[in-house]
N, C-alpha and C positions, 0 to 999 in steps of 0.2 A: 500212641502218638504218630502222627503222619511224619515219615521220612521219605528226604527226595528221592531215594532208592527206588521208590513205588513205580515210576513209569518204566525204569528197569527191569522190574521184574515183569511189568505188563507186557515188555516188549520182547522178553524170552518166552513167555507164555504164547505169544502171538507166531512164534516163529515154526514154519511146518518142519524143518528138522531141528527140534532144539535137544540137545543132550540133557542128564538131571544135570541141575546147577547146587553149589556148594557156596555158601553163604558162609565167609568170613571175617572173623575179628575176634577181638579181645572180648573178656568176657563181662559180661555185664552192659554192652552196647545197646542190646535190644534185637537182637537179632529170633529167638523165640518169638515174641510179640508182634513182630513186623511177619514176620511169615503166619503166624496165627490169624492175623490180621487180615490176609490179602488170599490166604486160606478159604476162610471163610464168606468173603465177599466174592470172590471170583468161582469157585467150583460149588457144585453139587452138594457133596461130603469134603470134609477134611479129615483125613486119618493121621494124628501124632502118634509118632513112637519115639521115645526116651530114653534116649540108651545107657542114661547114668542112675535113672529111676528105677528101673524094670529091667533087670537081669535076666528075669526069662527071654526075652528078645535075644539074646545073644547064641539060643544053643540054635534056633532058625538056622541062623548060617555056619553051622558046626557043620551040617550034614555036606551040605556042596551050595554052589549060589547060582541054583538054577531059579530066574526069577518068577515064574510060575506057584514051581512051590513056595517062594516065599512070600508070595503075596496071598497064596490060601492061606498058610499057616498063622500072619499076621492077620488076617480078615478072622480068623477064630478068638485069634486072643481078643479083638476087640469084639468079637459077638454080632459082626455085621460087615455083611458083602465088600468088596472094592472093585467098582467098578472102574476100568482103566481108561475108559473116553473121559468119562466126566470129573474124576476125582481126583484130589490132589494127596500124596504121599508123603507125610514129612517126616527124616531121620535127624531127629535131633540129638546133641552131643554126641555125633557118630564118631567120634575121637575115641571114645567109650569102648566100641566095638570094630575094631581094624578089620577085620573080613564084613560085616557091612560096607564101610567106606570101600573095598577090592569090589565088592558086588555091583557100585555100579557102572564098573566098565560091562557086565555082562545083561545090566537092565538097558543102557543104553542101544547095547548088539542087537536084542532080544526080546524086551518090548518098550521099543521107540514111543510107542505111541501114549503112556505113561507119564502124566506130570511129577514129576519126584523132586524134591528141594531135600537136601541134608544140611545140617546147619551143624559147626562146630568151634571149640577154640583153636587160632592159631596155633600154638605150640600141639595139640594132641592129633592136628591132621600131620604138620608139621616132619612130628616121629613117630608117625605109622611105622610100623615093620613089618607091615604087609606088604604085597603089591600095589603100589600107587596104579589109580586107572587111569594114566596120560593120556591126552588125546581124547579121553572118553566123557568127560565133563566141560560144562561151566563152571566163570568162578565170580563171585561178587564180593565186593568187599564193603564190608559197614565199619564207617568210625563213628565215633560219640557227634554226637548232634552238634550241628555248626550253628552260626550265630541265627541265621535265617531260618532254621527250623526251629530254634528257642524264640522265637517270633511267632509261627505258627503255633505252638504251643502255647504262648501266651494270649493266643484267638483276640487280638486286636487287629483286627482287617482293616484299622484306614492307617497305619503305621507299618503295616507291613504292604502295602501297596504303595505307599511313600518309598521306603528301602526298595523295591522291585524296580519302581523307573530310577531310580538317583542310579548319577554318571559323574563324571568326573569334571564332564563340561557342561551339567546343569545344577545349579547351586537347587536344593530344595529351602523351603522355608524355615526360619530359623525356630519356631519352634517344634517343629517337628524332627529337626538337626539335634536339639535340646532331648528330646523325649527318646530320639535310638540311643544317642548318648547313655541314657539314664540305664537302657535297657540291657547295653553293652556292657556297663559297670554292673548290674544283675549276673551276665550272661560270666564273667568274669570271676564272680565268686563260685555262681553253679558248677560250670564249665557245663558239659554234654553228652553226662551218665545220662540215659532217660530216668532213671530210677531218681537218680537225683533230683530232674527238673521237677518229674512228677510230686516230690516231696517239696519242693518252692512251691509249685503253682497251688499246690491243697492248703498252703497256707500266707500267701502272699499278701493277704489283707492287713497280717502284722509282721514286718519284714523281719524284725528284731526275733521272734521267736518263728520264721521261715527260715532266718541263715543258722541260727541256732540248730536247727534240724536238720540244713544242710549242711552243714560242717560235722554233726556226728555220725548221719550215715556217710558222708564222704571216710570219715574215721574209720568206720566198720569195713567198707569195702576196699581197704588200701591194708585193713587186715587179712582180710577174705584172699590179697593179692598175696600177702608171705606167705599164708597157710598153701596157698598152691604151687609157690615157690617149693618146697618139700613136696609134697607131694609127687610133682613132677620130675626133678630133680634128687633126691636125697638128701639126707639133713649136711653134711659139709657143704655141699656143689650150694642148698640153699642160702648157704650164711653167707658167701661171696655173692651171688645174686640180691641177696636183700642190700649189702654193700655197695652195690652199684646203684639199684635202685633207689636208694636213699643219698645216694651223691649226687645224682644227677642234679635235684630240683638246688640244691647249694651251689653246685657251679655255674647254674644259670645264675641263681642269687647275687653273685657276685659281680653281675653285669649291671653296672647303675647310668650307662652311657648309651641307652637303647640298642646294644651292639653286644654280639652273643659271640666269645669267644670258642677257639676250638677246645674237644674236653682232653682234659689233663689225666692222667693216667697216677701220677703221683700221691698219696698219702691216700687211696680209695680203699687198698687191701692193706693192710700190714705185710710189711715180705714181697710185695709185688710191686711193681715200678713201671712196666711197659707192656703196650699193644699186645704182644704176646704172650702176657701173662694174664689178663684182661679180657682179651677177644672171645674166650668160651661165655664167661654169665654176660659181656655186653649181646653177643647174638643172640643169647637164648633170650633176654628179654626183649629185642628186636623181631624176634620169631614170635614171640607171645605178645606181640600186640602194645607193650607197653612203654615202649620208648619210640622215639621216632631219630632214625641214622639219617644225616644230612654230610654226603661227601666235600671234599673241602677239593675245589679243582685248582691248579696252579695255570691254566691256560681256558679260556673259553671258545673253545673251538669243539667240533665233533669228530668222533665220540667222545663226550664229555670221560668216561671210564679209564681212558686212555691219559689225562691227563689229571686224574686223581690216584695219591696214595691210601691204601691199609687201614695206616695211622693215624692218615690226616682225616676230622670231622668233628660235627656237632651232634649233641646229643641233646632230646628234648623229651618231657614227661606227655602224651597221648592226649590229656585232657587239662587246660587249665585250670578247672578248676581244682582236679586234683592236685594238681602243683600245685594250689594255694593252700590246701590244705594239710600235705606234706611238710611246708615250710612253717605251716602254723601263722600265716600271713593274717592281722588281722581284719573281719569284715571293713571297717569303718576306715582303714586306709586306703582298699580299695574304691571305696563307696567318695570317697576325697578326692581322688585324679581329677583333674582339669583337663578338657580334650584342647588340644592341639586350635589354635586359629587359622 
C-alpha cells in the first residue's frame, strides 16, 4: 500500500551524504512492505536480511563490524554479489541482533556510499545494550495509516481529490461531504493496521462479513501485542503492562462529552495508586509504540516542558481501530454517528 512516507524516503535516498536510516514503529505498521516496496522500485537489487528469521546472520557480526566483511559474508548467504553504488541493504528486525544495529555507526564511517535501511520495533532498538550509533544514523518514523492513505487504498481518485483541495474556507459539495463521511465511519472501525485495511479492502463488497474479518484479525493482533508483552518484559513486568494496556481504551470510554480527560492512576493495578508506581509499564508501552503520551501543560507558553508535570497527561491507544476493538465497540454503532453540521 502506498504510504506518505514515500517521498521521505526518496528524499534520503537523494541526499549525497545521507547516513543508513532506521525505520520506526510499532509492529505490525508496515514498515517491512514499505521498504520492500521502494526496495524494489528504486535500486538494482534489493538484499533483505531478517534478523528474527535467520539466525545465522547473527554470528556475521560476532566476529568484529568491519563492514567490508560483512557485506561479502552476507552477499554469500544470499548467493549473489552486492553491489554498493547500486543496491539497496535492508536489516530487518535489527532489534533481533544489537551488534548489527552498533554496525551501522561503522557502515556509515566506512562505506558512505551504501544505501542501507534497518527497520525495527520500537521497544527492541529502544533496549539495545549495545552501543547505540548516535550521530551516525537517520531515523523515520511510521504510524498506522491515517485517514488519507485509507483513501488511497481505497483507489477512488475523484474522492480522494475532493479531500486533497477541501479547506476550511471552501465548502465542498454536499455529496461528496456525504461519501468521506461514510468512508471516515469505515476508516473508524478499520483504523490503520495495513494488515488490517488490506483485509476490508479484499472484502468490502460485503461490509457485514469485511467488519466481521476485521474485527477478528484486529483480535488476533492485540493478542500477538500481550504475547510480546512477555516476551519483552517477563511474565510479572508483562501482567502490569497488559493492565495498562487494557485500561487505557476504558478511560477514554468514559469520556461521553467529546472531551478526553487526564489518566487516572487508580484502581489500574491492584496495590498501586500513583505515577510512581505506574510510570515503568506506562513508558514501556510509550516506548513500543502502543500508546500515545500527551503532556497536560498548566501555562502555554515556551518551552511548553517547563510548564508540564510527570503526572499530569493523556493517554491514548495508537490506532482507532484498535481501540474499537479492545472495547468490543460494536460495528453498527459506529457505522450510526451523525457528522457534525
Amino acid at each position: 500500500m502506498k504510504r506518505d512516507v514515500s517521498p521521505q524516503l526518496k528524499d534520503w535516498l537523494q541526499r549525497p551524504e545521507r547516513k543508513p536510516l532506521v525505520l520506526k514503529g510499532a509492529r505490525q505498521v508496515g514498515k517491512t512492505f514499505l521498504i520492500t516496496e521502494f526496495g524494489k522500485k528504486h535500486f538494482e537489487k534489493f538484499h533483505s536480511f531478517n534478523f528474527e528469521e535467520n539466525k545465522q546472520i547473527h554470528s556475521i557480526f560476532e566476529k568484529d563490524l568491519d563492514p567490508k566483511r560483512i557485506i561479502e559474508e552476507l552477499a554469500l548467504i544470499k548467493q549473489y554479489p552486492i553491489h554498493i553504488e547500486n543496491d539497496l541493504v535492508f536489516f530487518d528486525e535489527i532489534q533481533a541482533c544489537p551488534k548489527a544495529l552498533t554496525s551501522l555507526k561503522y557502515f556509515c564511517e566506512e562505506m558512505p556510499r551504501l544505501a542501507l535501511i534497518a527497520a525495527g520495533s520500537l521497544l527492541g532498538i529502544k533496549l539495545s545494550e549495545e552501543s547505540f550509533p548516535v550521530g551516525k544514523i537517520e531515523f523515520l518514523y511510521l504510524y498506522p495509516m491515517d485517514f488519507r492513505e485509507f483513501l488511497v487504498a481505497n483507489e477512488n481518485e475523484m474522492l480522494l481529490a475532493v479531500y486533497d483541495k477541501a479547506s476550511v474556507r471552501d465548502a465542498i459539495p454536499e455529496i461528496a461531504h456525504q461519501k468521506l463521511w461514510e468512508e471516515l465511519l469505515n476508516y473508524y472501525v478499520t483504523g490503520g493496521m495495513p494488515q488490517i485495511v488490506q483485509t476490508y479492502m479484499n472484502k468490502k463488497t460485503d461490509r457485514l462479513t469485511a467488519f466481521e474479518e476485521v474485527r477478528r484479525a484486529q483480535k488476533i493482533l492485540i493478542e500477538s501485542y500481550n504475547k510480546d508483552f512477555a516476551k519483552h518484559s517477563g511474565k510479572n513486568n508483562s501482567l502490569h503492562i497488559i493492565s495498562v494496556f487494557e485500561n487505557v481504551p476504558l478511560q477514554l470510554s468514559a469520556c461521553v462529552d467529546d472531551s478526553t480527560k487526564r489518566y487516572r492512576f487508580h484502581h489500574v493495578i491492584q496495590g498501586k495508586r500513583g505515577y510512581a508506581q505506574l510510570h515503568g509499564p506506562i513508558d514501556w508501552l510509550e516506548n513500543a509504540g502502543l500508546v500515545i503520551k500527551i503532556n497536560i501543560c498548566n501555562r502555554a507558553e515556551i518551552p511548553l516542558k517547563a510548564f508540564c508535570k510527570n503526572n499530569l497527561f493523556k493517554l491514548f491507544i495508537f490506532d482507532i481501530g484498535l481501540l474499537g476493538a479492545m472495547l468490543d465497540l460494536p460495528v453498527s454503532s459506529i457505522l450510526k454517528q451523525e457528522k457534525e453540521q
